[in-house]
N, C-alpha and C positions, 0 to 999 in steps of 0.2 A: 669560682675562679675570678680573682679580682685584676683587675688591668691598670696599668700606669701609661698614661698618655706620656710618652717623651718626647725629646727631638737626637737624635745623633749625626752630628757633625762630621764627613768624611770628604778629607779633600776640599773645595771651596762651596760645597752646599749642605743644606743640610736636611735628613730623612725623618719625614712625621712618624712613631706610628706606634705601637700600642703594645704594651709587652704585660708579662704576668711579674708581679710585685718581686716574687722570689728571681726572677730572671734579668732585674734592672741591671746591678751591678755587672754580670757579666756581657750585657750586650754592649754598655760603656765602654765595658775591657776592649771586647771584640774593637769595638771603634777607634780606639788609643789605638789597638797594636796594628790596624790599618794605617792608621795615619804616619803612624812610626814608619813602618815598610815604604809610605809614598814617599816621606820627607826621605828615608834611607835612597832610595833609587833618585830621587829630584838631583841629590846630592853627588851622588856615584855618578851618575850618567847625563848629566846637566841638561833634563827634561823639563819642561813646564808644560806639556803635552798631558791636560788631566787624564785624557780617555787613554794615551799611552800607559802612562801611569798608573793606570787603575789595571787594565790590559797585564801586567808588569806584574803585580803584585796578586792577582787573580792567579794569576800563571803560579808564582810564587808560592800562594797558598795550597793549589791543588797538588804540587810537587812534595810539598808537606803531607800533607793529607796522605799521597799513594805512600810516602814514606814510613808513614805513625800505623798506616792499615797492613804495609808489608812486616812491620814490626809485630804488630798486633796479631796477625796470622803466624808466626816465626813463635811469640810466647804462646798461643792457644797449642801450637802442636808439641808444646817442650810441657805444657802442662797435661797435656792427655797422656802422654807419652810416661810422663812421669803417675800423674794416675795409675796408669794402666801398671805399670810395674808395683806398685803397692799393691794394688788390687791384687795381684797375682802374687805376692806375698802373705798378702794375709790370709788367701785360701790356702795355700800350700801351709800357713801357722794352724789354721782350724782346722 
């Protein structure tokens, strides 16, 4: 497993630290759509309060998160569910 020494910049500092070759790109992402979020709330709610900031968009993210996982649990049951009724069709065809 090979590693890339990067830096990501979030906010006014910036974090050393070491990621796997194949994972560069996306932790950049991750840092862009951080930054996006601060500048979006700096903007909105005329903060310059980093640790509010960060506070803010933490919040922000975890609300997504329960959001993507209540969704995520909602399709796994509409796919069982759906399973299951084939499965019980194709016994009753055999």
């Amino acid at each position: 497993m090979e590693t890339l020494a990067i830096k990501v910049k979030i906010g006014d500092r910036e974090y050393p630290m070491r990621v796997k070759i194949e994972d560069e790109a996306k932790i950049r992402h991750a840092g862009k759509l951080i930054n996006e979020k601060l500048r979006k709330y700096r903007e909105e709610y005329g903060l310059d309060d980093q640790q509010d900031l960060i506070a803010m968009v933490a919040f922000d993210c975890m609300v997504e998160s329960l959001e993507t996982n209540e969704v995520n649990a909602e399709d796994s049951e509409h796919i069982r569910t759906s399973l299951s009724q084939l499965n019980s069709l194709l016994s009753k065809a055999l």
